[in-house]
N, C-alpha and C positions, 0 to 999 in steps of 0.2 A: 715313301719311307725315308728317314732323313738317312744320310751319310754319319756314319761313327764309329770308327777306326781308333783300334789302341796297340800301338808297338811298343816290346817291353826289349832293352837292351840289357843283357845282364853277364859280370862278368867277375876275375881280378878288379879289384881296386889297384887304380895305375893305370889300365890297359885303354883307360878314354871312355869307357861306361857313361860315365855323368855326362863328358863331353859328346859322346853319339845322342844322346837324349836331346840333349840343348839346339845341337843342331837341326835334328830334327823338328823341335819345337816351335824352332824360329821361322824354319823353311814353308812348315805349316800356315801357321800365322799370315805369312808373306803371302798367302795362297787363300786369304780371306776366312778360314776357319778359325773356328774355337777354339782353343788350344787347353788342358788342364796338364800337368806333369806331375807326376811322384817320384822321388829318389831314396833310395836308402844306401847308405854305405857304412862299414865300421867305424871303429872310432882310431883305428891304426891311421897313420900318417898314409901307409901304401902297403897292399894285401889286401885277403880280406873279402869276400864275398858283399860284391856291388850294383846298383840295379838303378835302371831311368825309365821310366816306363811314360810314353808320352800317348794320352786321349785326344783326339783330333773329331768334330762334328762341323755340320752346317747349322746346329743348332747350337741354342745355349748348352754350359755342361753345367752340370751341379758339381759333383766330383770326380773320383781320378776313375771309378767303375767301379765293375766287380772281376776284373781280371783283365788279360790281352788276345785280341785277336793273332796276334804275330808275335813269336817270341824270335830273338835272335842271342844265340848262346856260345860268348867267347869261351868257355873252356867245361871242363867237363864237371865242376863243380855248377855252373849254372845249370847247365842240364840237370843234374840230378834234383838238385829243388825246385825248379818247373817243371819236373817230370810229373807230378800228379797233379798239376795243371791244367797240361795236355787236352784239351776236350776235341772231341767229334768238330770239323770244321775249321779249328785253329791251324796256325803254320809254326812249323820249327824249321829257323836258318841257324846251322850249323857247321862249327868249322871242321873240315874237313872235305873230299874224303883223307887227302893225307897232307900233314903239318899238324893237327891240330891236335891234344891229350884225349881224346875220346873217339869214341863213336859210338851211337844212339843204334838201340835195335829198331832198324828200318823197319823191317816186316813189322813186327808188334804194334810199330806208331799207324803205317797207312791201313796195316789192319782194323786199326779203330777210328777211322777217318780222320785221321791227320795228316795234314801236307808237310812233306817233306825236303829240303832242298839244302843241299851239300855245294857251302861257298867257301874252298879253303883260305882261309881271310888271312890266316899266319905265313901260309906259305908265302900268298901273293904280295901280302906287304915285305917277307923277306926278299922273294929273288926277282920278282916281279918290279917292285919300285926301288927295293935297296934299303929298306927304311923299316924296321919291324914294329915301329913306334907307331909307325902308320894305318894300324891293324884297325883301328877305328872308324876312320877315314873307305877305306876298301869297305868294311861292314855294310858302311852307311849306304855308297852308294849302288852296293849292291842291293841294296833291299828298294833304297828309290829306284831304280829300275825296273824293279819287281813287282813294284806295285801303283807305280804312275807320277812317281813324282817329276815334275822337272827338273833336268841333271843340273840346266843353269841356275835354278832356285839355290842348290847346294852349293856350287862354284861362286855367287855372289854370298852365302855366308861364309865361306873358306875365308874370300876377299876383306869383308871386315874385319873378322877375327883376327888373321895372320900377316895383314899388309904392313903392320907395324913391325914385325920381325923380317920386314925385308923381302923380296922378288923372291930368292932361292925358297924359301919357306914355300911361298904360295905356292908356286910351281911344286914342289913337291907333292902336296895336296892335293892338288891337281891328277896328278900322274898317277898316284891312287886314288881319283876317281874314276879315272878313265881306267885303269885296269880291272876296280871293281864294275863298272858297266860292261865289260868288253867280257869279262866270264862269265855275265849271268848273258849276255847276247848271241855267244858261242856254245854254251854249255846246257842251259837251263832250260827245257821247256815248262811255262807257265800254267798252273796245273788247280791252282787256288780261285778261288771267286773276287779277293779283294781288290778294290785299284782306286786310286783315289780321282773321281770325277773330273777335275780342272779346277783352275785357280774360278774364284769369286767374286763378286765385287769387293774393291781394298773397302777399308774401314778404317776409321778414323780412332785407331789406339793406340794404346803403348803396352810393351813384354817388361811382366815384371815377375822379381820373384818377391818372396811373402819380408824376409828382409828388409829388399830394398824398398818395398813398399811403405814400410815404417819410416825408413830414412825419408820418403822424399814429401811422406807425410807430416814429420816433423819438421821439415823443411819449410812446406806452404803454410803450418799452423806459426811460424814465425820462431822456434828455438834459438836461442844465441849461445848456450852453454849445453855439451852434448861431455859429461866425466862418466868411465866406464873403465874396467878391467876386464881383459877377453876372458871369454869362458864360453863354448860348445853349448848350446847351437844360436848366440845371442852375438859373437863378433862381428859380424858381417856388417849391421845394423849400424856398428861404427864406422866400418869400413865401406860402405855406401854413404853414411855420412858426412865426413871428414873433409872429404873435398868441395860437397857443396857449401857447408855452415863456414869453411874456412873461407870461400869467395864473397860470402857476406858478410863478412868480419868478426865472426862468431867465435868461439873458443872450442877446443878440443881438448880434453885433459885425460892420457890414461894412466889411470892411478895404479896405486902399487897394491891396491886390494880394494873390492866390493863393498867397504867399508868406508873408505877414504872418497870415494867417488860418489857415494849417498852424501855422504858430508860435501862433498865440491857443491853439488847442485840446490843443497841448502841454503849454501854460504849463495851463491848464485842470487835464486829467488831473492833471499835476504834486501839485495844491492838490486834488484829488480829485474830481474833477465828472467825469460822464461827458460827453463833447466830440465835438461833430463838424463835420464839413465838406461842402459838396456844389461842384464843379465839373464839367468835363467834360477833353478833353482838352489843350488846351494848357494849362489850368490844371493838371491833373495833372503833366504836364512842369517847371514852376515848381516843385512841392510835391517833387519825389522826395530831395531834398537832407534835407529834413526830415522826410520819413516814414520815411527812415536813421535820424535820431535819435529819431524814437520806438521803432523797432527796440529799437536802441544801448541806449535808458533804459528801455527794456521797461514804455512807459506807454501805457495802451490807449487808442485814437483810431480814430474812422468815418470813411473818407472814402469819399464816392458820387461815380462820375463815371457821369456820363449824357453815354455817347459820341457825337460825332457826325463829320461824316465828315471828315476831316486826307489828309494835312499839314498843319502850319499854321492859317490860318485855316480851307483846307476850304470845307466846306458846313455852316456852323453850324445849320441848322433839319434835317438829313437825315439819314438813320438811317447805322447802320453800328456793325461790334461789331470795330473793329481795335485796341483800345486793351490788348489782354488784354497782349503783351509790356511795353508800358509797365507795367500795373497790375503786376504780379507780377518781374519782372528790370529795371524799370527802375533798381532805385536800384545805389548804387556798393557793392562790396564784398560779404560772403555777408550779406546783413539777412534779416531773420523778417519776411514777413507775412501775411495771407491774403487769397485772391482768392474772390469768390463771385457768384453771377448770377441773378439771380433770369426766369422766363419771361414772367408775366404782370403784372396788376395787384396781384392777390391775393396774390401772392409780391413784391412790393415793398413790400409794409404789412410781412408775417412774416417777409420776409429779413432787412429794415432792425433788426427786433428780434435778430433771429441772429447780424446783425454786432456789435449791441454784447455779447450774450451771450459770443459766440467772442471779443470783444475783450478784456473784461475775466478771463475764466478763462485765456488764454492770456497776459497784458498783452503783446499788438504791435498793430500797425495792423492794420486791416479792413478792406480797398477792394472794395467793391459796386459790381459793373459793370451799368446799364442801357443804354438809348440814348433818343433824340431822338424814337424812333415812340412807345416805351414810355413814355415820358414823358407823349406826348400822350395816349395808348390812356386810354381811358373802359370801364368796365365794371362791373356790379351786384355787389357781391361779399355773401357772407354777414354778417350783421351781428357784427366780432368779439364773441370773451365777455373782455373786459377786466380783468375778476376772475379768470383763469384766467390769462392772460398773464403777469400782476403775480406769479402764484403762482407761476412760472417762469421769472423774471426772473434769470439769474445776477450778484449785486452783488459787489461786490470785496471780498475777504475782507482789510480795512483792520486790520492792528494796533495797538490802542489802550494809552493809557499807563495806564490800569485794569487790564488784563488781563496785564500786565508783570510781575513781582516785579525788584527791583534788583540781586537776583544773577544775573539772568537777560541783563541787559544786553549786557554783555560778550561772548556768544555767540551776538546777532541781529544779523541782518546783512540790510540790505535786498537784499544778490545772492548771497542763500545757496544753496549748491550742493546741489542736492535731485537724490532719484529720479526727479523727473517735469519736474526744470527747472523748474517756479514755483517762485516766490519767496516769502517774505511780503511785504506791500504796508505801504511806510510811506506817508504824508501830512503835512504840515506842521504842527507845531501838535495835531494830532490822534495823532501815533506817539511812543514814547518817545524816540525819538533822530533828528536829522537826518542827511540822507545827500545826497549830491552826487547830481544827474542833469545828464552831462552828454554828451557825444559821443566822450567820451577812453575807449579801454579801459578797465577796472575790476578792482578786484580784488570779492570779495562784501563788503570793507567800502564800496563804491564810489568809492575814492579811485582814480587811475590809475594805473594799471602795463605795461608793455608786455614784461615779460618772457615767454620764450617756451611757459614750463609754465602762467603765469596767463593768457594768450589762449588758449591751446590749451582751458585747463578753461573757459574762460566761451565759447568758439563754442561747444563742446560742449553745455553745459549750455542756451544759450538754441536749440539747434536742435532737444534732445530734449522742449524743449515741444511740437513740433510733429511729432514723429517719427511718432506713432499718432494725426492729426486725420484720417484718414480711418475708422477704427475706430470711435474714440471719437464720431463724429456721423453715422452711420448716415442718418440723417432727410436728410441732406446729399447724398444717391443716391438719384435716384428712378428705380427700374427702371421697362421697361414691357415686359411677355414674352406678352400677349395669354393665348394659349392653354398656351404652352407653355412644357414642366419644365422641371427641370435636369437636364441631360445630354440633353435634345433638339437637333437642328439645325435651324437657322435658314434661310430662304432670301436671310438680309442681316443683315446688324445693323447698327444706324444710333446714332449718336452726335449730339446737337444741344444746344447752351447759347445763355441768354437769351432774348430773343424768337426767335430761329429755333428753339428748342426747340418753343414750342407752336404754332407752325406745321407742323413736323416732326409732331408727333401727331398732328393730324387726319390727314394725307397718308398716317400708317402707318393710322391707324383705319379708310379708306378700305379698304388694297390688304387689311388682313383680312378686311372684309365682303365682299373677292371672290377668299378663301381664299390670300391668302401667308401665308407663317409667316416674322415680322419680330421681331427682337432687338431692344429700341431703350434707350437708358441717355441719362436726362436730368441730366447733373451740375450741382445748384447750386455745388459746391466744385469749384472752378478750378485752383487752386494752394494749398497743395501738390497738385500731379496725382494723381488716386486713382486709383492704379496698379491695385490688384488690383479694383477693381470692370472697369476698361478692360479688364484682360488677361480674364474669368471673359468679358467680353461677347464679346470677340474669339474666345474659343475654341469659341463655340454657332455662328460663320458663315463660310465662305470668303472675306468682304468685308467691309470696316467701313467706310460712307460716314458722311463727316461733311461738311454743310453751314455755311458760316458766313459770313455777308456780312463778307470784308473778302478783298482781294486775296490775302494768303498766307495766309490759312487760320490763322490762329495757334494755335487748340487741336489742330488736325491734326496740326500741327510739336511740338505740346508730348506729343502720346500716343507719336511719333515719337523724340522725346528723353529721355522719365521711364518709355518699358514696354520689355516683352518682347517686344511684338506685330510680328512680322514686316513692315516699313515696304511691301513688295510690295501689304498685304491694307489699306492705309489706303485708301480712293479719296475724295479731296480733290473738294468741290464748293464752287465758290467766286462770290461775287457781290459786286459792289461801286459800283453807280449810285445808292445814295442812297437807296431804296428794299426795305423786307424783301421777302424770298421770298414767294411765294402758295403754298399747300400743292398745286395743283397740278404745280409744278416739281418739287418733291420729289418726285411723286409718279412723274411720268415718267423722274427720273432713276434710282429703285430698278427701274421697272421696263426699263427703258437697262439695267441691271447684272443683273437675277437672267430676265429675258425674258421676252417674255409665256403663262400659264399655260394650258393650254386651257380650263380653268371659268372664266376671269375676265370 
């Protein structure tokens, strides 16, 4: 049976929540597992009900679970929301018995088989280390004591972390670890089942979070212009950025609004730089006037929104994946762009390179949709091969005034009407001839025109760029058919993008290992809608559920609006509290729909 462990820290915002998470995540990792994390916290500066909850296996993880084996709870508001949590089996480490705001009715918990263990974490980082800030720190390693981790595992991530604030720092750290081991050694007898095996064989990866993953994606896909205005939960993206594209010589610009920094990376593109952008939603909203006119001027630009939950301001720090209408129909009139979603961590480093691929071979805009969980989500990923990336890096096939002859001139045309709608690419300075980019219709020499035969040939020509994107990127469909053929039936078939995607997988991985036969299609490509992989999936099952945290279901309505597929066989599961699916829910709603099997 494999090894799969999930500790959920939860507390005050402030009190190192997020930071006991990380640590333990990394410690993990260090120790050859898999590592998957979830965090949530408000959207207050500091307060605030806050949570890190770290999935640790020998195997692969899909996602963050369906709950924690081990809760550890800094004060008494975490208790009470993991209180019905709580199942038969689980552990609660709790501060206390005295320092801490609370206490938990003992009898009630081990009366329903829960283990119970009282580590007063406040006290001991008050009189114990001297240091109440250190309350984190004590948590931590009381719990790795607890359950097997190596104390030096933690004391080598103390080391990285805080060696840069100097010897006293570390030490200090230190000294609440050693006090958190030394009470659960004197005080605690061990009373639970869990404990974590022993280190693994290392592996060859790197800890990323879903942010930095974008950065260092657009880093290998080659970006020189990264303009943004901060905005919750999309900053970081710059802020992992900044430092690398600045060692390349790149440009950094943050503008004074979401508006001005769609326009930077226009002007960008324009002069020939690959350019992009990260917001989330209402920054999206600002930009759509102007991802028109990257359309219009058919100059290739990224933009990531990393959703969080709206109207409006919303719930800036919360998940939710409602953004897809905006990403794809929000702008005015028929514009080209493309919409794509990547599931995990691992798929925001390779997506983020796809968008600029897809951007410059098609020249439009590219908006990759994440969200707010993904963002935060921590996970081990393979170490890229970055000499292979480069080697398939599609660059913009720029016409140079070398490669010209002068009789040639005459009959280039930067909006040459082609078989496949691309153009040639001029640049300033770098092409033989200049051309207008501007938002005016155009004729193919790009000066404007608005008669009825040259708008008619130019929507044509920039729409048949995109007529075969779901052919021509295969890679951009990731089936998942288990066992079974083509032309077998299904007992469902399941449709899920973005984070609900790889949530959705485990939950199908599950009902196989107790024999259903499930259809499931994970589309990174959004828009244009890939009509014929939806209809091939629809026709192996009586039902196509698709899951999607946001109130109307927006890719539901889009299979509903771009296929074939009979709207009766769609069955819409929908979620919208701030919070992704657990693969459990999925799991019970296939079984809600296809019934239960008698081997299951």
């Amino acid at each position: 049976m494999a090894f799969d462990l999930t500790i959920k820290y939860a507390g005050e915002g402030g009190e190192g929540v997020i930071s006991a998470g990380d640590f333990t995540m990394r410690a993990a990792s260090n120790l050859g597992y898999e590592v998957v994390t979830f965090k949530s916290f408000p959207a207050e500066i500091k307060g605030g009900y806050a949570l890190s909850q770290v999935r640790m296996s020998d195997e692969k993880i899909l996602s963050q679970g369906d709950g924690f084996n081990i809760l550890v709870a800094f004060n008494g508001e975490a208790y009470e929301v993991n209180k019905p949590l709580l199942k038969k089996g689980t552990v609660l480490i709790w501060d206390g018995p005295e320092g801490g705001d609370f206490e938990p009715d003992i009898e009630e918990l081990e009366a329903n088989g829960i283990f119970v263990y009282a580590v007063p974490m406040s006290k001991i980082a008050k009189e114990d280390v001297g240091a109440y800030i250190t309350k984190n720190v004590v948590a931590m390693a009381a719990t790795f004591e607890l359950f097997g981790f190596p104390i030096e595992v933690l004391k080598e991530e103390i080391t990285k972390k805080f060696s840069k604030k100097g010897e006293d720092v570390v030490n200090l750290n230190f000294k609440a670890v050693e006090a958190g081991v030394n009470y659960v050694k004197e005080n605690i007898k061990k009373i639970d089942p869990y404990k974590v095996p022993g280190p693994l064989p290392k592996k060859d990866v790197i800890i990323l979070e879903g942010n930095e993953a974008i950065a260092l994606g657009a880093a290998a896909a080659g970006v020189q212009v990264f303009a943004a205005y901060p905005i919750t939960p999309a900053t970081t993206v710059g802020n992992y950025l900044s430092p690398i594209i600045l060692k390349t010589g790149g440009f950094v610009y943050q503008s004074e609004d979401e508006i001005s920094s769609m326009a930077a990376i226009i002007g960008a593109s324009f002069a020939g730089a690959k350019s992009m952008t990260a917001t989330s939603g209402p920054g999206l909203s600002l930009m759509q006037e102007l991802i028109d006119l990257a359309s219009m001027t058919e100059l290739p630009v990224v933009v990531v929104d990393v959703q969080r939950a709206g109207p409006s301001t919303g719930m800036p720090t919360k998940h939710e994946q409602a953004d897809l209408f905006a990403a794809a129909l929000g702008g005015h009139g028929d514009d080209q762009r493309v919409v794509i979603a990547p599931k995990n961590v691992e798929e925001n480093f390779y997506l983020t390179i796809e968008a600029f691929n897809l951007s410059e071979k098609y020249q439009l805009p590219v908006i990759m949709l994440t969200d707010g969980s993904l963002s935060l989500r921590a996970e081990a990923i393979p170490t890229p091969d970055i000499k292979k990336i480069k080697e398939n890096l599609i660059e913009r096939p720029v016409v140079r005034k070398e490669e010209v002859k002068p009789e040639e001139l005459d009959n280039l045309f930067r909006y040459a009407i082609t078989e496949s709608g691309i153009s040639p690419v001029f640049v300033p300075t770098i092409s033989p001839k200049p051309y207008t980019a501007t938002g005016l219709e155009h004729a193919e020499n790009s000066r404007p025109r608005t008669t009825p035969k040259e708008r008619t040939i130019m929507m044509d020509k920039r729409f048949r760029k995109i007529k075969n994107i779901e052919e021509e990127n295969p890679h951009l469909i990731e089936w998942d058919l288990g066992d079974l053929q083509e032309g077998d039936k299904a007992d469902i078939a399941v449709v899920a993008w973005g984070l609900t995607a790889s949530i959705t997988q485990e939950a199908v991985k599950r009902l196989r290992e107790k024999g259903y036969k499930i259809a499931a299609l994970y589309p990174k490509l959004l828009y244009p809608v890939p009509k014929n992989a939806l209809e091939k999936l629809a026709s192996m099952a009586d039902q196509v559920l698709v899951p999607e945290a946001s109130y109307l279901g927006h890719f539901a309505r889009f299979i509903k609006m771009f296929t074939n597929i009979p709207q009766e066989k769609i069955v819409q599961y929908n979620i919208y509290r701030g919070e992704p699916f657990i693969p459990a829910e999925i799991e019970e709603k296939i079984l809600e729909l296809v019934g239960q099997k008698a081997s299951a």
